[in-house]
C-alpha positions in Angstrom: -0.6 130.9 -199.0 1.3 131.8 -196.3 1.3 129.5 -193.3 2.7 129.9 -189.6 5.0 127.5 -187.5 3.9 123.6 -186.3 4.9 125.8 -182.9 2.7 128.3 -183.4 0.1 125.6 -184.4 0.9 123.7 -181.1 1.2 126.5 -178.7 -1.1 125.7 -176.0 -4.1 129.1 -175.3 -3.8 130.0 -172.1 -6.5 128.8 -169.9 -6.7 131.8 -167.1 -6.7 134.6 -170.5 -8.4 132.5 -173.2 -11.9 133.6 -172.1 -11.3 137.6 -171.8 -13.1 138.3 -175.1 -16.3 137.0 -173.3 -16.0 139.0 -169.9 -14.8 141.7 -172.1 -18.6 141.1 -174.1 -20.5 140.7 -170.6 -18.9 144.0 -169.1 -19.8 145.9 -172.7 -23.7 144.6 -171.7 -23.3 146.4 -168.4 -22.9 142.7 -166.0 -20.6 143.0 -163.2 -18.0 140.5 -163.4 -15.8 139.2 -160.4 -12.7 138.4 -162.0 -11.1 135.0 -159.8 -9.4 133.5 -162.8 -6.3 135.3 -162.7 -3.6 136.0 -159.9 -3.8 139.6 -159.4 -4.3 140.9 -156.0 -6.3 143.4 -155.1 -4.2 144.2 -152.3 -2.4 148.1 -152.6 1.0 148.0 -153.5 3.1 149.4 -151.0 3.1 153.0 -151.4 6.4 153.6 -150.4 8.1 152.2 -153.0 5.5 153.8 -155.9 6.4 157.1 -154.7 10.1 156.1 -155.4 9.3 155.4 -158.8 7.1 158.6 -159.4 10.0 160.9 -157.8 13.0 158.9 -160.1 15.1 161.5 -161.7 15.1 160.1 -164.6 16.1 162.0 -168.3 16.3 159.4 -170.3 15.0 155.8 -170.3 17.9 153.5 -171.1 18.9 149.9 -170.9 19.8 148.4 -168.2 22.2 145.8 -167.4 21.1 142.6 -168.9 21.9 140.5 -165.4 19.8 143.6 -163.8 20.2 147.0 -162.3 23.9 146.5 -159.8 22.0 148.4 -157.0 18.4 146.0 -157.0 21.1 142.9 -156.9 23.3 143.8 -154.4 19.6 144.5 -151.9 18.1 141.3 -153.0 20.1 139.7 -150.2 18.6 141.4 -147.6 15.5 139.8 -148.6 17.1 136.3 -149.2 18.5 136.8 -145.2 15.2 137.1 -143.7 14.6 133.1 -145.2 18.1 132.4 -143.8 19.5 132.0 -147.2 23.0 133.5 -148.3 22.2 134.6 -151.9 24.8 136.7 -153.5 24.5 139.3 -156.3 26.2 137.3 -158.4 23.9 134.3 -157.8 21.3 136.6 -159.4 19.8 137.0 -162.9 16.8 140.2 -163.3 14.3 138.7 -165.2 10.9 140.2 -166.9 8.6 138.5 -164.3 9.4 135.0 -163.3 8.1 134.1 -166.6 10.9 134.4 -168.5 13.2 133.2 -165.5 11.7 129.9 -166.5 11.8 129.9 -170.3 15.2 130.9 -170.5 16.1 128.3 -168.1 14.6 125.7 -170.2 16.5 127.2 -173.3 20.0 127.5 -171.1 19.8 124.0 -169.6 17.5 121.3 -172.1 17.6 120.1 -175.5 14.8 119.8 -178.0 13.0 116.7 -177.0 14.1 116.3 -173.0 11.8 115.7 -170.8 10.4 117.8 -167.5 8.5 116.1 -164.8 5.9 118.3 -163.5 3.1 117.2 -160.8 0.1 117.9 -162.0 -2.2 120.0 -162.5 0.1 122.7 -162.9 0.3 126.2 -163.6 -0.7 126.2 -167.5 2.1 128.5 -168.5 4.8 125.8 -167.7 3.0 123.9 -171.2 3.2 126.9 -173.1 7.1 127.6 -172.2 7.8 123.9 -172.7 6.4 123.7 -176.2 8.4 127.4 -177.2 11.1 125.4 -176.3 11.1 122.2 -177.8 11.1 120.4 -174.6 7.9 117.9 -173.4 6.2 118.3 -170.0 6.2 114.8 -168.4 3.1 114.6 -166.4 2.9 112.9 -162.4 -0.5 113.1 -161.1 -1.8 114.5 -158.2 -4.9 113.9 -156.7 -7.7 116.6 -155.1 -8.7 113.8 -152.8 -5.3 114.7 -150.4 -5.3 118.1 -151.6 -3.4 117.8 -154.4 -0.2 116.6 -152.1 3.1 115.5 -154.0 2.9 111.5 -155.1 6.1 109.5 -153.1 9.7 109.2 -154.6 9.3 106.0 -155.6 6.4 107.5 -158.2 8.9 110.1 -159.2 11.4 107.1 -160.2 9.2 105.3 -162.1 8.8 108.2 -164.3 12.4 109.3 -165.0 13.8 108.6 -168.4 17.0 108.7 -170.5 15.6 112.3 -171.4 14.4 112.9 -168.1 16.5 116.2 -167.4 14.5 118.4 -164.4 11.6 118.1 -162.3 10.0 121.4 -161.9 7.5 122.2 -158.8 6.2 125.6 -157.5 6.4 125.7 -154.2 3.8 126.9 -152.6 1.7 125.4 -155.1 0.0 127.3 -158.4 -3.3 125.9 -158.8 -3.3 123.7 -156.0 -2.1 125.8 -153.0 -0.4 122.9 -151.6 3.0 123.7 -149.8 6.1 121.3 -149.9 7.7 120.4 -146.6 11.5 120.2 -146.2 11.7 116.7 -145.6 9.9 116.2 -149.3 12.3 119.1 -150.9 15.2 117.2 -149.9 13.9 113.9 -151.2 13.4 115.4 -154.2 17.1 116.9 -154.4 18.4 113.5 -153.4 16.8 112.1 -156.7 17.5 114.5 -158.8 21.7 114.4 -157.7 21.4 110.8 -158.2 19.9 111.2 -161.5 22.4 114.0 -162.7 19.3 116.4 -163.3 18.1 119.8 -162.5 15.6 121.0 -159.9 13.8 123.7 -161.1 11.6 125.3 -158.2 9.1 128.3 -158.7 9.4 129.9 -154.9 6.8 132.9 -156.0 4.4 132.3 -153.2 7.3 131.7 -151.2 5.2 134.5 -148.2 2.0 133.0 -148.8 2.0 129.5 -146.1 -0.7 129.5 -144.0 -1.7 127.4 -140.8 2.0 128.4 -139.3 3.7 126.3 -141.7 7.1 127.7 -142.2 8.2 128.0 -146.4 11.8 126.0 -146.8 13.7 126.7 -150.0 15.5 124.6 -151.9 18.6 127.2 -152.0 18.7 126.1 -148.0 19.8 122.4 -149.3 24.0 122.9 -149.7 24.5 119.3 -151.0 22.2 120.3 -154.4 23.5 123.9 -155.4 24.5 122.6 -159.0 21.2 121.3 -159.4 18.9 123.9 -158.1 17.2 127.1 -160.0 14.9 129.0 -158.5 12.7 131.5 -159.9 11.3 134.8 -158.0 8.9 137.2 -158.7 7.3 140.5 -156.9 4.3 140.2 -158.5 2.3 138.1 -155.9 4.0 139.2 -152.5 3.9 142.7 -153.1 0.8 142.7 -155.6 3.3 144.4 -158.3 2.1 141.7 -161.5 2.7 144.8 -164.0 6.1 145.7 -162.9 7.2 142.5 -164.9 10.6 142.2 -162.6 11.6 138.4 -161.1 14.5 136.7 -161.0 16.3 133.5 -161.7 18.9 132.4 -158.6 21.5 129.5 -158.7 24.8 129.0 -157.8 25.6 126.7 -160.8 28.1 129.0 -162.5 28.0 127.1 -166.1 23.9 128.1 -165.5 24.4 131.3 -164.7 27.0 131.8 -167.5 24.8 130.2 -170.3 21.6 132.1 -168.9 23.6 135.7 -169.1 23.8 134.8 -173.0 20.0 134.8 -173.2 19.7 137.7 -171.5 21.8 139.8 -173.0 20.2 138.7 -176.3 16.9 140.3 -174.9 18.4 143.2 -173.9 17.3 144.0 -170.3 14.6 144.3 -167.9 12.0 147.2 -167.1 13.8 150.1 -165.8 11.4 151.5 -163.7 9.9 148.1 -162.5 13.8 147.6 -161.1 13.2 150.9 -159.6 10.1 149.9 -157.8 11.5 146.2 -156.8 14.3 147.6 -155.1 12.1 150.2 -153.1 10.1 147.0 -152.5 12.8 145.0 -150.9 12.9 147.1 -147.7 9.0 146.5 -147.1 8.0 146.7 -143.6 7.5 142.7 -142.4 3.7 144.5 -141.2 2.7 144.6 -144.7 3.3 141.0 -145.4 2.1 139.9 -142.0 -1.0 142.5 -142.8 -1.8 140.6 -146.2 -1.4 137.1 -145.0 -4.0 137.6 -142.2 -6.3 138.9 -144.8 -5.6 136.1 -147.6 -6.7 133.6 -144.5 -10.1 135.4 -143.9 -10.4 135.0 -147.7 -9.3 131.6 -147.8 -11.3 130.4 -145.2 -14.9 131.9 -146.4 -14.0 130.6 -149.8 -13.5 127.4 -148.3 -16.5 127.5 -146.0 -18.9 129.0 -149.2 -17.7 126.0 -151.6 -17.6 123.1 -149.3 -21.3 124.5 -148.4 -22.7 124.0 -152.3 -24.5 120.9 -152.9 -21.6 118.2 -154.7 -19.0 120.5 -154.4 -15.3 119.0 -153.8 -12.8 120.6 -152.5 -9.9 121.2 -149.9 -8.2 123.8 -147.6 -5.5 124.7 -149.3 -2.1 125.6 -147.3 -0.5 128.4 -149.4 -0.5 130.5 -152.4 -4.0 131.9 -153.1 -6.1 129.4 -154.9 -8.0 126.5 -155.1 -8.9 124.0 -157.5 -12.4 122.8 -156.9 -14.4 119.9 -158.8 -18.1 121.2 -159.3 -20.8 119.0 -160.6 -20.8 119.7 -164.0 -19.4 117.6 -167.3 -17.0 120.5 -169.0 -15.1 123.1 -167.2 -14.6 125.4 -170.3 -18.2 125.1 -171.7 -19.4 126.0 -167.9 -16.4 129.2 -167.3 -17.5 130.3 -171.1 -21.5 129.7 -170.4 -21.0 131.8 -167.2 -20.0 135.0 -169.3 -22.0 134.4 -172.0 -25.4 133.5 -170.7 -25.5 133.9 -167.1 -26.2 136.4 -164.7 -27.8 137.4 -161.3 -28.6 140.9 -160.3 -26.4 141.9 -163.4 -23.1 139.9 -162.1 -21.7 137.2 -163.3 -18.2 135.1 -162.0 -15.1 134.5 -164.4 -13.3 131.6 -163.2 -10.1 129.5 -164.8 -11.3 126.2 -166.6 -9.0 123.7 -165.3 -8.3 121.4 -168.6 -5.3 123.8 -169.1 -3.9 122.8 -166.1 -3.2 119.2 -167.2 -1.6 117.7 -169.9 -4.3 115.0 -170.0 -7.1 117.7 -170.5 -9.8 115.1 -169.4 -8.3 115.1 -165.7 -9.8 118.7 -165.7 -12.8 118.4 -167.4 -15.1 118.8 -164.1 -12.4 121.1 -162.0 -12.1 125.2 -162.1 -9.0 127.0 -160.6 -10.6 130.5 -158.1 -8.1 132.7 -157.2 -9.3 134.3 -154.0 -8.0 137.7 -155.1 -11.2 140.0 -154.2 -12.3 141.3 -150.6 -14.4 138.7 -148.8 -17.7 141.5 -149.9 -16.4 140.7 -153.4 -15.6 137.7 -152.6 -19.1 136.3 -151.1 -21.0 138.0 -153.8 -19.1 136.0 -156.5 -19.7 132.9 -154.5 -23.6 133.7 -154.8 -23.1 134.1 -158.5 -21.7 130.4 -158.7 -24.2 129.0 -156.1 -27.1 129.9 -158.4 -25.1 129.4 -161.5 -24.7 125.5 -160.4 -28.3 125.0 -160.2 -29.5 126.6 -163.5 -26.6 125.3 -165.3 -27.5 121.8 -164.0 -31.0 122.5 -164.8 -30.9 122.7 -168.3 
């Protein structure tokens, strides 16, 4: 009989997909359902940069170069500048999304069994590239009683490990939407320098800081540049998931020259999603400023809905566009899969992100659900009347 890989056996689902075959179900029975389980804006992408892609002159499709299209690299500066940074094309690697930014990294810079120290919960894909890999995901919790904010230094030391080789944060935070100060980035790089490791930072939500807190990358700290890697995406800031264009920036050139390997072995990146991320880089600052102010009204009636629901914990979150609430029920996945499956109010139903996948210790999640406030605030309030009501008749049974 043929079998398939102790990987493939391993592989963790993914937490914020694992339940479409049961929306998929509940929209075949005609229920509405308000999809805040996944990071996909609703915001229009800029149209601008669409039409660039629609009027391409374009005969035929070919590969591009592996490190990414010469013309997207040498603009992705000019976005780099408006964060003060000086990034140069050459400091730049065109991924598919930021996604595999991140797995080739862990291929280019770890061995099989090293270890990663993540803060936790975190985003659940981090697992899954981690166990592709070979590497293990060394858990430091965080807590929603202080919004999920980063333990101290001296927790991060008593964690490291002969195979401790990274510590990987997203910055502002996926699920958590908690946003790292500059004074804690440069703690952070002061360890890892002392501990000869890496500092892997996801920056994807880098526009998305709220209550005027100003985002600091770690690219701005010069004493670290061997140890830092950043990952980028356009998917969130310019609501262009399906593009599948990020990037990987360092200026560790043994990095950079191990990382062009993997690339090259995978060929290239989406022609017209380079297209469309180069249009994007010249973006009015109004559209940004535009969908901040609307993520904030969004933000804030999520905030003012939950914290209104009767045992309900949760925070105000400072960036990104989530938050991780703890509702009063016993099992986040049995809940998030009862909501599709047997639930509804005037035909609509909520799909939300079970949170167990956000932990390595599953039980820390058991009670918490990740709800990307991604829909208008009509949307938005309607969905939050779908899990008021759902509370009380799941609790009920």
């Amino acid at each position: 009989m043929l079998s398939i890989s102790q990987r493939g056996k391993e592989v963790s689902p993914s937490p914020i997909r694992k339940l479409v075959r049961f929306a998929d179900e509940a929209k075949a029975k005609g229920t509405k359902v308000f999809h805040l389980n996944i990071g996909q804006p609703d915001i229009l992408t800029p149209k601008a940069a669409i039409e660039k892609v629609q009027n391409a002159d374009i005969q035929i499709v070919a590969y591009t170069p592996s490190n990414g299209v010469s013309s997207y690299r040498n603009a992705l500066p000019r976005y780099y500048k408006k964060y003060n940074l000086n990034v140069k094309p050459d400091e730049i690697i065109v991924t598919s999304g930021a996604s595999e930014g991140i797995f080739l990294t862990f291929l280019a810079c770890l061995n099989e069994g090293d270890e990663v120290i993540v803060p936790e919960p975190f985003y659940a894909n981090y697992n899954g590239f981690a166990e592709m890999a070979n590497v293990r995901i060394k858990p430091i919790e965080c807590s929603i009683d202080n919004g999920f904010a980063l333990p101290t230094i001296q927790d991060f030391e008593k964690v490291i490990s002969p195979t401790t080789k990274a510590i990987l944060l997203c910055n502002p935070n996926n699920p958590t939407g908690c946003v790292y100060d500059e004074k804690t980035l440069r703690s952070l790089a002061d360890l890892v320098k002392k501990n000869n490791m890496y500092l892997f930072v996801d920056e994807v939500y880098r526009e998305f800081c709220y209550e005027e807190i100003d985002f600091f990358s770690v690219l701005a700290i010069a004493e670290t540049q061997e140890n830092v890697i950043v990952f980028d995406s356009i998917s969130k800031r310019y609501s262009s998931c399906g593009a599948r264009v990020g990037a990987i920036v360092t200026r560790n050139k043994l990095v950079l020259e191990t990382l062009i390997k993997y690339a090259e072995l995978r060929l290239s990146s989406p022609t017209f999603g380079q297209i469309l991320a180069e249009a994007l880089v010249d973006t009015p600052d109004s559209y940004m400023e535009n969908v901040k102010k609307e993520y904030i009204g969004r933000r804030n009636l999520l905030y003012k809905r939950l914290s209104a629901m009767e045992n309900v914990k949760c925070y105000l979150p400072q960036g990104a566009f989530y938050i991780l609430a703890e509702l009063p029920i016993k099992d986040s996945d049995h809940f998030c899969q009862w909501l599709l499956e047997s639930f509804s109010t005037d035909n609509q139903t909520i799909m939300l992100a079970p949170a167990t996948g956000f932990y390595s210790n599953r039980a820390l999640g058991k009670r918490q659900v990740r709800i990307a406030y991604v829909l208008n605030e009509t949307d938005l309030n309607k969905a939050m009347d779908c899990l008021e009501k759902a509370l009380v008749i799941y609790n009920e049974k």
